[in-house]
Structures are given as C-alpha cells and as structure tokens.
SERO-4910 file (N, C-alpha, C, O; in steps of 0.05 Angstrom, whole numbers):
BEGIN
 pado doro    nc1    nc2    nc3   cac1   cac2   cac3    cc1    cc2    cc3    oc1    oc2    oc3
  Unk    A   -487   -740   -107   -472   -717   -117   -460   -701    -94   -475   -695    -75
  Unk    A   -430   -692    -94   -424   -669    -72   -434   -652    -69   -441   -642    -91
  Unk    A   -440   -642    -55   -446   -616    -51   -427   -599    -63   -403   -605    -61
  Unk    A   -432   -577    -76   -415   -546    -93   -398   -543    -63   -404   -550    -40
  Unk    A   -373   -526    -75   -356   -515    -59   -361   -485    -57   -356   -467    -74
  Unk    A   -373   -483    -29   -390   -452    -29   -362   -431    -31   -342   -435    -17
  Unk    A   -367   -406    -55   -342   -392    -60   -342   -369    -55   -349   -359    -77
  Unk    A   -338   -347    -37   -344   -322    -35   -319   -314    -54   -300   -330    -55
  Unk    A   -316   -287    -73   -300   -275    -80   -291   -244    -66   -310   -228    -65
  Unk    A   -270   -236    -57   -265   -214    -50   -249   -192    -68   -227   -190    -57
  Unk    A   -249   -176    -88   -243   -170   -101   -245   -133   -107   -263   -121   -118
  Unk    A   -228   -127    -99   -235    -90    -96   -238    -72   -133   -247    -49   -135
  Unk    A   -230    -88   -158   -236    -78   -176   -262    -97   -190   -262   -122   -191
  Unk    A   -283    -80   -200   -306    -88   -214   -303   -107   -231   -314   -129   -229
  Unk    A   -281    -96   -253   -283   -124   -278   -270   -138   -276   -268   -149   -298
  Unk    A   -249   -150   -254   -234   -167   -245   -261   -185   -227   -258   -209   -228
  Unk    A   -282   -177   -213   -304   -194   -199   -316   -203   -217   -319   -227   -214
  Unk    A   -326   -194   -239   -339   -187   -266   -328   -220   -283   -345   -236   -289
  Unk    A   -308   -223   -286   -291   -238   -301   -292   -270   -281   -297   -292   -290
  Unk    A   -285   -262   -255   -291   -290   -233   -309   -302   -245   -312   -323   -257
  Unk    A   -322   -281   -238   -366   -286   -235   -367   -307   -262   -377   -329   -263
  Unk    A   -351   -292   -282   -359   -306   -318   -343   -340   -319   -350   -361   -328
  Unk    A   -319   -328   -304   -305   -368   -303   -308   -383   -289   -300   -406   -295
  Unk    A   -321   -379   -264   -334   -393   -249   -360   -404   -252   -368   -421   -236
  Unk    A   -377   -394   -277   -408   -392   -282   -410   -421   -293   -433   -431   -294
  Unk    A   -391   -433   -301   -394   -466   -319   -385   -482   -295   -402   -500   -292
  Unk    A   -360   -482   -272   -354   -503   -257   -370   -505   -245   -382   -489   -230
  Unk    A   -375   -540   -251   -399   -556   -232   -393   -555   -209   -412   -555   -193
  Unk    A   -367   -553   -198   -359   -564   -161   -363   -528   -149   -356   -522   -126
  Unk    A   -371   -514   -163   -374   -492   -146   -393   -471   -152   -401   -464   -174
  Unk    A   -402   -459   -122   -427   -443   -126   -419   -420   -116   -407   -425    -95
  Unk    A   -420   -389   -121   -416   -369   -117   -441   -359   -102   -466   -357   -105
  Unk    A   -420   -354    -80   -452   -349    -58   -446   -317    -50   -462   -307    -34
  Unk    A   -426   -303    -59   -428   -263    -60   -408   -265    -67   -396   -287    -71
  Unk    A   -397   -231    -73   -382   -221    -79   -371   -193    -47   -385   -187    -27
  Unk    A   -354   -186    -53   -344   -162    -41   -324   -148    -45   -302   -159    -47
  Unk    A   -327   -123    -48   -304   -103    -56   -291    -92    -44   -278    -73    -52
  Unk    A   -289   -102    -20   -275    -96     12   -269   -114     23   -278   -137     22
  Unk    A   -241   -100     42   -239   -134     57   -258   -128     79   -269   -148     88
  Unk    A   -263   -104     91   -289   -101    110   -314   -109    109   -325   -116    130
  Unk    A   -326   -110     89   -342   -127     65   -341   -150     76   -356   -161     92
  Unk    A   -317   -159     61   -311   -188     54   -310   -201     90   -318   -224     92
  Unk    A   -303   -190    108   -295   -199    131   -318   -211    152   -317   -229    169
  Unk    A   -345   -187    141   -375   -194    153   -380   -215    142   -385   -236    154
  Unk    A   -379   -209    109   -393   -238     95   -379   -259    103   -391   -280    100
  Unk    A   -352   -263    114   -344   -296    118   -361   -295    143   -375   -315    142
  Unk    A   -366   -281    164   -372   -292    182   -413   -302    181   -427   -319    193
  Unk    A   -418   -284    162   -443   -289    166   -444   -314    147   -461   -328    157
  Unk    A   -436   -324    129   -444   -348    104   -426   -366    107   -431   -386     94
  Unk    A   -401   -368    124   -380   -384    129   -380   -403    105   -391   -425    103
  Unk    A   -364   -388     83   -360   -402     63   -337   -418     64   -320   -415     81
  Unk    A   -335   -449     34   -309   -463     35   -289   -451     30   -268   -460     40
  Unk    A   -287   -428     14   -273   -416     -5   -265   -393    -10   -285   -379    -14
  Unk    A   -243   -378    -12   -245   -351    -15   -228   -347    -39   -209   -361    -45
  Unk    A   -239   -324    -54   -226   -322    -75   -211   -291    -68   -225   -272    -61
  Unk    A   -183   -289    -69   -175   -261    -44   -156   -251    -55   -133   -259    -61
  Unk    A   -171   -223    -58   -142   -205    -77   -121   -201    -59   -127   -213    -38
  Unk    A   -103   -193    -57    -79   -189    -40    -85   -161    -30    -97   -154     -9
  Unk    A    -76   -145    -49    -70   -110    -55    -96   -110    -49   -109   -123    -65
  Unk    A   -110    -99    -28   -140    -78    -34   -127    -57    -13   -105    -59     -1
  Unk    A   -153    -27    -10   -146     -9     -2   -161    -11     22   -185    -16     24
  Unk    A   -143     -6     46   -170     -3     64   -152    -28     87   -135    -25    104
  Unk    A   -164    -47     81   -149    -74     96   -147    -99     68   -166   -110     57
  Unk    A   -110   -102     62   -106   -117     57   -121   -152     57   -137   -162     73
  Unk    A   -108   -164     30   -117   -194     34   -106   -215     61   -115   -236     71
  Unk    A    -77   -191     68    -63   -209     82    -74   -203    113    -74   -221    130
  Unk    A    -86   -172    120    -96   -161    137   -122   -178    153   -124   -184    177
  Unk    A   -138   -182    132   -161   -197    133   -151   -228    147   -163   -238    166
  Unk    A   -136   -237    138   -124   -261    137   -121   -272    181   -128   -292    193
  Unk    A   -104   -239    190   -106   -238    215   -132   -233    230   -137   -228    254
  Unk    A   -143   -235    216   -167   -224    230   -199   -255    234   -220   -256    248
  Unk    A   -187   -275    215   -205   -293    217   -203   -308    243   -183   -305    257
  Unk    A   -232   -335    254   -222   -348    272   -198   -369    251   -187   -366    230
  Unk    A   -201   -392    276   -191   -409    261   -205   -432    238   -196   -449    222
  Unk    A   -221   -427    242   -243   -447    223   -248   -436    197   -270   -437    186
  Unk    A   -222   -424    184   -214   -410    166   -218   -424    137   -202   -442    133
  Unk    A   -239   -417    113   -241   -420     83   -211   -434     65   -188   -425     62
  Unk    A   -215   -442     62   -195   -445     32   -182   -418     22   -191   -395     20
  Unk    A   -163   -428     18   -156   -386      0   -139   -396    -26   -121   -413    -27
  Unk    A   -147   -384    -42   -139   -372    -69   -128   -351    -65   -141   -339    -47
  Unk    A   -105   -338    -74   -104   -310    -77   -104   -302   -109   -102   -318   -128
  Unk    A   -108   -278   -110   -104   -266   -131    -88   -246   -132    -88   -235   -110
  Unk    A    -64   -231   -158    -51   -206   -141    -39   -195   -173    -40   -207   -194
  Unk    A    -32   -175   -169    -11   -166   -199      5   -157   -186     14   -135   -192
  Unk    A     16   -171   -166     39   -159   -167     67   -188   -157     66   -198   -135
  Unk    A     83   -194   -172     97   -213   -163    107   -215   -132    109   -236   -119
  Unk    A    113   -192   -124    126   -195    -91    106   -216    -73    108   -235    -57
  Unk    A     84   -198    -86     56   -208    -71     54   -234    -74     44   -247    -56
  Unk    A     61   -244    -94     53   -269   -112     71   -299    -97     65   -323    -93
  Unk    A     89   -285    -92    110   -300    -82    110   -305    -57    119   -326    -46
  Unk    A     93   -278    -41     97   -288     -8     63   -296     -4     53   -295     18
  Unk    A     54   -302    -19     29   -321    -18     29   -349    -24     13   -365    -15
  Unk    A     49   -354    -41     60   -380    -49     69   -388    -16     52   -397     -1
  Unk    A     91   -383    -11    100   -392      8     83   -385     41     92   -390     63
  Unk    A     66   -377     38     47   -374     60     28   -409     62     15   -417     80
  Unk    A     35   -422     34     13   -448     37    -12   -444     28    -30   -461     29
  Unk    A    -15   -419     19    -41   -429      5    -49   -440    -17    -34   -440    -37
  Unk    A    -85   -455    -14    -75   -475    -42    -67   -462    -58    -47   -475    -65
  Unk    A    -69   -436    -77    -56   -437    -92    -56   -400   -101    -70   -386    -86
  Unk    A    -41   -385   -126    -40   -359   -127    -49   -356   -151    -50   -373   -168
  Unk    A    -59   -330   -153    -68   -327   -194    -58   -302   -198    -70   -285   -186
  Unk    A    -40   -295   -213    -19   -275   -226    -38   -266   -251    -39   -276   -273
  Unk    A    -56   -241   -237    -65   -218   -257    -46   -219   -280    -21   -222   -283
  Unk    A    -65   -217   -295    -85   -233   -314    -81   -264   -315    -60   -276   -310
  Unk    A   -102   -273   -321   -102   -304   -306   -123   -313   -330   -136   -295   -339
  Unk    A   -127   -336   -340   -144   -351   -358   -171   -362   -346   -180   -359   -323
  Unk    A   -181   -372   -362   -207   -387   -346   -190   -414   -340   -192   -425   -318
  Unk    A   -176   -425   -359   -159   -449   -351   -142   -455   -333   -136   -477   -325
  Unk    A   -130   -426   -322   -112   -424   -297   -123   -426   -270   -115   -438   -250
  Unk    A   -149   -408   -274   -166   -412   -247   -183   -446   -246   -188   -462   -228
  Unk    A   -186   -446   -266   -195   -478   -260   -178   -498   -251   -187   -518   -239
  Unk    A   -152   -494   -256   -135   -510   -243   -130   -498   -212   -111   -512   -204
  Unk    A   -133   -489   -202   -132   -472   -178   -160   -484   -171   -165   -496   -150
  Unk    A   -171   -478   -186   -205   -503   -160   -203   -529   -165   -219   -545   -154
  Unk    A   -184   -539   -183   -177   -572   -177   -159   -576   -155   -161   -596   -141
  Unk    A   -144   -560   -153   -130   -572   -130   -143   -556    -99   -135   -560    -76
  Unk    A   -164   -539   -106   -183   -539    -79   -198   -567    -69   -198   -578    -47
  Unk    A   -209   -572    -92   -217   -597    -94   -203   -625    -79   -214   -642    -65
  Unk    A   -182   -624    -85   -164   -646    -87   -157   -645    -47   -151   -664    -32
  Unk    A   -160   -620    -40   -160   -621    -10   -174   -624      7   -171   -635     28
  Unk    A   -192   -613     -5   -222   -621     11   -220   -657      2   -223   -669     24
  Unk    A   -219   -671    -12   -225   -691    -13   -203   -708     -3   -205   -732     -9
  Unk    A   -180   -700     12   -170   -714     25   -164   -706     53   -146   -719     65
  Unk    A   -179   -685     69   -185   -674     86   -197   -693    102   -212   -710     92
  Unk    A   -193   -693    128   -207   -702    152   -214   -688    172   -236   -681    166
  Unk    A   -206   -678    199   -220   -659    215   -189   -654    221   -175   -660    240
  Unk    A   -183   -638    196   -153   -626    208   -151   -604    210   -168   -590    199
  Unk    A   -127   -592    230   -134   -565    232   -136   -540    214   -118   -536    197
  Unk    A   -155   -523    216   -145   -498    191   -123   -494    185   -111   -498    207
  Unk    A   -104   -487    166    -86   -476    155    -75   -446    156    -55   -436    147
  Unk    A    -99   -435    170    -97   -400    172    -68   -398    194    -50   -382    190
  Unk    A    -69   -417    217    -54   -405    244    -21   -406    223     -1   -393    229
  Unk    A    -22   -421    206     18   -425    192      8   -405    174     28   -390    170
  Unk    A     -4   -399    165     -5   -371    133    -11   -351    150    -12   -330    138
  Unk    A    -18   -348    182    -11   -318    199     20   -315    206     35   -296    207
  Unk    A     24   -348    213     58   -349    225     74   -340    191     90   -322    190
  Unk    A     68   -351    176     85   -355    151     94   -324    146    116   -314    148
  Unk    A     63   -311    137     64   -281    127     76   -264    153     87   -245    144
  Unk    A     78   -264    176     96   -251    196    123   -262    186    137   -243    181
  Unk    A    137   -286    181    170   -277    179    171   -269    146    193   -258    143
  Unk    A    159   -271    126    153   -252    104    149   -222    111    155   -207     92
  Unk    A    141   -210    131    139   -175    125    165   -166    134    184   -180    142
  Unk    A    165   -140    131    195   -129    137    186   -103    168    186   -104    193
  Unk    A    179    -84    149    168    -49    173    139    -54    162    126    -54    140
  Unk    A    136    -60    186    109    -54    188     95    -23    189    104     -5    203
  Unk    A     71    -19    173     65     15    178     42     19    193     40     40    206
  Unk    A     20     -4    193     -8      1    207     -9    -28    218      3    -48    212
  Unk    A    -37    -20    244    -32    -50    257    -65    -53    251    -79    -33    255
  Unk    A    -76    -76    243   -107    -87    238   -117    -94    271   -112   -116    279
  Unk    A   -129    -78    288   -140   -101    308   -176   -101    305   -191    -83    297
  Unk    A   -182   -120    312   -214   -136    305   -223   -130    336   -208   -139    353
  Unk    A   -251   -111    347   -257   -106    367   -291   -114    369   -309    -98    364
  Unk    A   -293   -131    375   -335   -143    364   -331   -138    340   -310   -140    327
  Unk    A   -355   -130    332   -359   -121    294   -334   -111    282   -326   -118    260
  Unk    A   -316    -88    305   -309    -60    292   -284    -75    281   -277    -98    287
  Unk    A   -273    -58    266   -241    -58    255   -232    -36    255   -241    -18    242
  Unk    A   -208    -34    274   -195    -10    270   -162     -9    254   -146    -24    265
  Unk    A   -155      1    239   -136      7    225   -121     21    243   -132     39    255
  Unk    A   -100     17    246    -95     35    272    -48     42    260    -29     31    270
  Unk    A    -50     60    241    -25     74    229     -3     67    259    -11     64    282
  Unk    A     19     65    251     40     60    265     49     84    278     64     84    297
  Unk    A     39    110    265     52    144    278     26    149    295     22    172    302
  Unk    A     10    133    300     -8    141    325     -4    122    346    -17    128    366
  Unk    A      8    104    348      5     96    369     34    108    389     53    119    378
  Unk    A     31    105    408     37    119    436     59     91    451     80     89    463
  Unk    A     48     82    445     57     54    474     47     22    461     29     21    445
  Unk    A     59      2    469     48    -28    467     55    -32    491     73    -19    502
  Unk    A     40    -55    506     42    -69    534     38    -96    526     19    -99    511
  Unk    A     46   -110    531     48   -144    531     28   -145    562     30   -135    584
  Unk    A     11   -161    548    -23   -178    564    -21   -198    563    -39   -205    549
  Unk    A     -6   -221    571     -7   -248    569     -2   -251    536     15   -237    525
  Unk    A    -17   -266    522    -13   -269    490    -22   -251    477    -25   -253    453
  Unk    A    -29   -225    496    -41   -203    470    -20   -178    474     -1   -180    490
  Unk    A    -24   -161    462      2   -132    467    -31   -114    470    -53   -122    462
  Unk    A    -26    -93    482    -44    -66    486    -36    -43    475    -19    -29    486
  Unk    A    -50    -36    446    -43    -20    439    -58      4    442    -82      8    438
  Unk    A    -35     25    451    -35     57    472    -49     80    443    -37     78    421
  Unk    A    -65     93    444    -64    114    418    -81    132    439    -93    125    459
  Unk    A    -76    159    427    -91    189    430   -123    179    435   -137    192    449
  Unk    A   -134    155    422   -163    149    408   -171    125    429   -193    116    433
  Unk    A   -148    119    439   -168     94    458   -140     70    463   -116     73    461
  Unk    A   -157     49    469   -130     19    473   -141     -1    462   -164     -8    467
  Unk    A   -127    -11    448   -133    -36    430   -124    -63    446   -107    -62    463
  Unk    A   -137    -92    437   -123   -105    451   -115   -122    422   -129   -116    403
  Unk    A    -93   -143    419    -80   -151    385    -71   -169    399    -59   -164    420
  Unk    A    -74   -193    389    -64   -226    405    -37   -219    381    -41   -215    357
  Unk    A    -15   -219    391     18   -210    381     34   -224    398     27   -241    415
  Unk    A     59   -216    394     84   -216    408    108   -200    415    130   -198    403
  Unk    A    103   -193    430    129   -161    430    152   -173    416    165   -156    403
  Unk    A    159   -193    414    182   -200    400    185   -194    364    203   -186    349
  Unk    A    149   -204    362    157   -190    330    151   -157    326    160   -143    308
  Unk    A    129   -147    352    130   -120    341    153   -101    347    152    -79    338
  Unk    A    173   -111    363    202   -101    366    218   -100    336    230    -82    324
  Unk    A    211   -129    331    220   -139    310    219   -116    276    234   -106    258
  Unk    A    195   -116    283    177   -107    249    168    -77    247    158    -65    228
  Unk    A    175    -67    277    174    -35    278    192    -19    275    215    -26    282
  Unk    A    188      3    265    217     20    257    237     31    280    231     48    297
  Unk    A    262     15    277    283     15    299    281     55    305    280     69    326
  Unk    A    281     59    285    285     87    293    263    112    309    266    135    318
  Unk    A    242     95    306    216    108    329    202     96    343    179    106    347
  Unk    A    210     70    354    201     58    367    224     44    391    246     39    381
  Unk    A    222     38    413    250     33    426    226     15    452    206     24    464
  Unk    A    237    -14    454    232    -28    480    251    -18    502    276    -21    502
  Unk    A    236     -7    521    238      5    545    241    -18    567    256    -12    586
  Unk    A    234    -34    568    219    -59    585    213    -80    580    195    -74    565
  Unk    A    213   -113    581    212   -138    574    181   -133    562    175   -145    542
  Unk    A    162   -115    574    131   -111    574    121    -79    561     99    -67    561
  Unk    A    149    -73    551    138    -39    538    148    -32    515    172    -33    514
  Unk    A    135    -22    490    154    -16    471    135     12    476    111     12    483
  Unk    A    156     39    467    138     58    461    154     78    435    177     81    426
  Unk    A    133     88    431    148    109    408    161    131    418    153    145    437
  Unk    A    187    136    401    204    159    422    191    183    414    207    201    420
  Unk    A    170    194    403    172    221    404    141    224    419    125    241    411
  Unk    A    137    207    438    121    208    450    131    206    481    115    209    499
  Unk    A    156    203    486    178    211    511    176    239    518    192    255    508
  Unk    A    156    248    537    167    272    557    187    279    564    204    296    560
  Unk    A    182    252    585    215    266    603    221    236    615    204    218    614
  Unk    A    246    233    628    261    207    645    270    217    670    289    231    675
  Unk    A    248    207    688    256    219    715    271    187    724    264    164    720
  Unk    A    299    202    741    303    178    762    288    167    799    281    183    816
  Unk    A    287    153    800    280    141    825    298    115    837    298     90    834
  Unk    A    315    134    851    342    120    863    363    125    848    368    142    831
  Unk    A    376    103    858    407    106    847    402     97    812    418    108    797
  Unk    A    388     85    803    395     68    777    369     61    766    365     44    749
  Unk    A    348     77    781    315     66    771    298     96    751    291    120    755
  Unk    A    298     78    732    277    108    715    256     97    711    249     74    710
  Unk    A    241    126    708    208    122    699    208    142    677    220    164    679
  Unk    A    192    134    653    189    137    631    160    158    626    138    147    626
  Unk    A    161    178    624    135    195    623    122    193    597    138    201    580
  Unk    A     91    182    583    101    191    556     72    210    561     59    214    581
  Unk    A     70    220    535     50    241    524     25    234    535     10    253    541
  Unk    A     14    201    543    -16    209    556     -5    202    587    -15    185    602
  Unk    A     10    214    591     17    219    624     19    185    632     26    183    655
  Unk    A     14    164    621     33    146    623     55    140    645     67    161    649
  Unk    A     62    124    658     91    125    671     95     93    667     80     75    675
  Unk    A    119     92    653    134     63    654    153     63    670    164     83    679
  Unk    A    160     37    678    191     32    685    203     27    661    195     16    640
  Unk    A    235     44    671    256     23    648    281     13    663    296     21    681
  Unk    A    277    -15    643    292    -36    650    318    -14    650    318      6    636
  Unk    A    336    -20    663    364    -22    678    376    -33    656    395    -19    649
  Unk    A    372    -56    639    383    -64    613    382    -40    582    395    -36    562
  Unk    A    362    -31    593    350     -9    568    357     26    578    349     47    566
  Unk    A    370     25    597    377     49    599    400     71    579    399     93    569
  Unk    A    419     49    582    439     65    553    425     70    527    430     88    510
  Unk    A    409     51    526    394     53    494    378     77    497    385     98    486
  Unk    A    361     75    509    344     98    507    359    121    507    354    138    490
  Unk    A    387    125    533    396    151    536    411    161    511    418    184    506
  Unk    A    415    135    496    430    145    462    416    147    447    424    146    424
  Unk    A    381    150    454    368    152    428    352    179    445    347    192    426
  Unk    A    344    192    464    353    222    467    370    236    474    367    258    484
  Unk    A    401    220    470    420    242    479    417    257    489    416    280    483
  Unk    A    413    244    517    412    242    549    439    238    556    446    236    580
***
C-alpha cells in the first residue's frame, strides 16, 4: 500500500478549515497531519513536518499564500490553492500549481484536485521543485508592490514599502535600508525598480534604489559627480546617467 499523502492545511477562516478537515476525513491517499491559521503558523509547521501537500489560502492577513510561497526552500510541498476571489484564482492558475479551488468548492471538486496531486507524485522522479517557476511566475503577475516579506533565521519581517529608506544590490540579494535595521531579500533590482512605485522610489545607481522623501540633500563632488544624502546619513553615489532624473523628481 502507498503511503498517505502527508497534507498540512493553511487556512485563516475556522469553518473553511472545519469543512477541509470534513472532505478530506474519507480520502484514503491522504492524511492530515495540522492545520494553521497563519501563514506564520503555517510557515514553522512546513518546516518542522515537511509535508507532501499544502492546502493554501491565497488572501490571509498577515503574510499572504503567495508571501509564504517566497519564503520556502526549494524542496517545496505540492500546493493547492484555495481563494474567493477570481483575480487570485487566475494568477494561481497560471503560477503552475497543481491546481486552484474557487470558494465555495464541493467535496467532489477538492477530490479532483487530490487526483491530480496524485497523478504527479506518481509520475515524479527526483525532479526539481516547482516553487523556483511559481516565485518566477507570481513576480511577472504582480503589478506595485506595497510590503516586502524577508525570512531572517526563525523571524519574519513584514517590512511596508513607506519604511524603507534605501535597497543595495549584494550579489543575488538587494539590502533592505529601514529606520528598524537591514534586511537581506535574494531579489533583483530589476524587478524592485520594476514593481515599486515610480513615484517614490527612483534608482540612483546600477546598485541603489532609494525612496525620494528620504533625500536630504545632493551635494556635488567635481565637475559632474553627486552624492546622495539620505535620512540615515547614508551617502550614495549617483550615476551621471541618473542625474536629470533625479534633478526632475526634486526640481533641482
């Protein structure tokens, strides 16, 4: 006999876990090994039970399904999502996972959603997780980004887009600058240029994005060289390429 397909559920409302718990209680190929009402929750328990399976609301409060999503290694569960809301529904589809369940959902709908869990694991070999294309996927799916997730040992910090100060490009990670400390976030200045609001945020430098209302002052050094002061006394260079921009975004 197979072994059950170990299933954690993550689920931030009670009788939506409540209801899993009840359609899941007859399928033979799977065993419910917790529940969680958080993705903070939910993020300890994958690491401590490393389950096959996740059953993953989209919408929770706190850190997103998709949030969580950045935050795993790569030896990443199966995902189900769950969501009520179509937008959601749609850029989970196209993220690749096996499959989505559109609140309110049947016991017959979710069972078809653990057949075709099924159906992968059983033609699976030692291939790679699927998480690194559903992190790539869900990045050209977002639009403005508002908060950034970074994973520090245990901690998780939520870290709002109007606190941060500065990003620095670290080899494959960016450094993110706040009043509260520095984060380190395996990124790419290309997409957080990209996905941050043109209008308070401005790349200074191939290696700097910072937020403009965190600009002191622009001292020159030489004929054509500036340095960038910001609020934690900070000093950047700016690129020679980025000088008109900036000087038209403080009408300078």
């Amino acid at each position: 006999m197979k072994a059950a397909i170990r299933t954690l559920i993550i689920e931030d409302e009670a009788p939506a876990r409540m209801l899993l718990q009840r359609f899941l209680a007859d399928h033979p190929a799977i065993e419910v090994i917790g529940e969680c009402a958080d993705g903070f929750s939910g993020l300890k328990a994958i690491h401590d039970n490393k389950p096959d399976l996740l059953i993953l609301d989209i919408q929770m409060p706190k850190l997103t399904g998709f949030e969580l999503l950045e935050l795993l290694d790569e030896n990443a569960p199966e995902i189900i999502f769950t969501t009520a809301y179509d937008q959601y529904a749609i850029k989970a589809f196209e993220m690749n996972a096996v499959d989505y369940l559109m609140k309110p959902f049947s016991k017959d709908r979710l069972h078809q959603a653990i057949d075709k869990v099924m159906d992968r694991f059983s033609h699976k070999k030692h291939e790679q997780s699927p998480l690194k294309k559903l992190v790539e996927n869900l990045h050209e799916q977002q639009d403005i980004i508002e908060r950034i997730v970074v994973k520090n040992g245990t901690q998780i910090h939520v870290i709002p887009i109007e606190e941060i100060i500065q990003l620095e490009a670290q080899d494959d990670y960016v450094m993110i600058h706040t009043a509260e400390g520095r984060f380190m976030k395996k990124e790419t200045m290309g997409f957080l240029e990209e996905h941050l609001p043109a209008d308070k945020f401005i790349r200074i430098h191939r290696s700097h994005i910072v937020q403009i209302k965190h600009i002191k002052k622009m001292e020159q050094y030489g004929r054509e060289s500036y340095m960038i002061i910001l609020s934690n006394d900070n000093k950047v260079s700016l690129s020679k390429s980025r000088i008109k921009d900036l000087k038209r975004e403080l009408n300078f």
